[in-house]
C-alpha positions as a printed Julia matrix, in Angstrom:
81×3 Matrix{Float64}:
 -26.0   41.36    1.77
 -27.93  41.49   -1.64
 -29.42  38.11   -1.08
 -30.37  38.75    2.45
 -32.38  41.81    0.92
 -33.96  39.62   -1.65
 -34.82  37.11    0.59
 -36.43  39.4     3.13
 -38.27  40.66    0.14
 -39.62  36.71   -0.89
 -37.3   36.93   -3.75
 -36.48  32.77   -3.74
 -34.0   31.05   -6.02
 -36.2   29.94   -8.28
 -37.82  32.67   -9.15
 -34.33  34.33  -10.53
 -33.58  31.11  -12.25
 -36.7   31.51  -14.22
 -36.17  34.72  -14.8
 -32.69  33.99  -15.98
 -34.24  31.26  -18.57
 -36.49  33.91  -19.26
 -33.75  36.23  -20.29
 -32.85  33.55  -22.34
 -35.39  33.48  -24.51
 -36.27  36.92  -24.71
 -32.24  37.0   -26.57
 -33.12  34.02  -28.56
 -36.07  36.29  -29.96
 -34.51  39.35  -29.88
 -31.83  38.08  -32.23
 -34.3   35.86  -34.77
 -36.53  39.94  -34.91
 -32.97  41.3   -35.64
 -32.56  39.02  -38.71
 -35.94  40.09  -40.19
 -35.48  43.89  -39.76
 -33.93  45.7   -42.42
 -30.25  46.48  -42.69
 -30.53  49.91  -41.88
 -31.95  48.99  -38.69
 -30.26  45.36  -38.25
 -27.37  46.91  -36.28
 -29.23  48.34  -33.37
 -31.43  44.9   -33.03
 -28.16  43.02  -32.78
 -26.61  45.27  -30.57
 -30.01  44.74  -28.02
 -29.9   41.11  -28.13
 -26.41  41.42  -27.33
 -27.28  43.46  -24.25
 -30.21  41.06  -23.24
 -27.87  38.3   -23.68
 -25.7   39.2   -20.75
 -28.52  39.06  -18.41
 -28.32  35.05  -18.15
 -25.51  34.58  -16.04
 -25.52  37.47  -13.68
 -29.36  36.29  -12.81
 -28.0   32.8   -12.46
 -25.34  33.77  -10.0
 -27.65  35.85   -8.1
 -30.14  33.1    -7.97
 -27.33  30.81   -6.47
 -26.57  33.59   -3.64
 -29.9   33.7    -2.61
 -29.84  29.34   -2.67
 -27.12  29.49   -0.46
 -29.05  32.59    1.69
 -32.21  30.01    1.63
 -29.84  26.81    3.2
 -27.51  28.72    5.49
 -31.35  30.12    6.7
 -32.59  26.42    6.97
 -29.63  25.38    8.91
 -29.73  27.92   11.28
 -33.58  26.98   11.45
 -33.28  23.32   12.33
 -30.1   23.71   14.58
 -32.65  25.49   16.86
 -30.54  28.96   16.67
């Protein structure tokens, strides 16, 4: 249902797979800034990398759905239904 949504909106696979790599390094960066801050504030920058960091996968899966949404569509297209 999501990924009919997204599709109907021109959300496409690979647009969520980039933004998944994307989330990726926006972690990778978050956590390098956390080492330079002080230790006062070190805990909080860890603790927002961490968050960042669990965007990856759930954009991954979603960008999977909405492959699957794009070649059950195609099927259906070239069947002639």
């Amino acid at each position: 249902m999501l990924e009919h949504a997204l599709h109907r909106a021109g959300v496409r696979s690979t647009h969520v797979h980039l933004v998944s790599m994307g989330a990726v390094g926006l972690c990778i960066g978050l956590w390098i800034r956390a080492k330079t801050v002080d230790q006062q504030e070190r805990g909080n920058a860890e603790r927002r990398a961490l968050f960042v960091g669990l965007w990856p996968p759930t954009l991954w899966l979603i960008g999977d759905s909405l492959r699957r949404e794009e070649l059950r569509l195609g099927r259906r297209l070239t069947s002639g239904d």
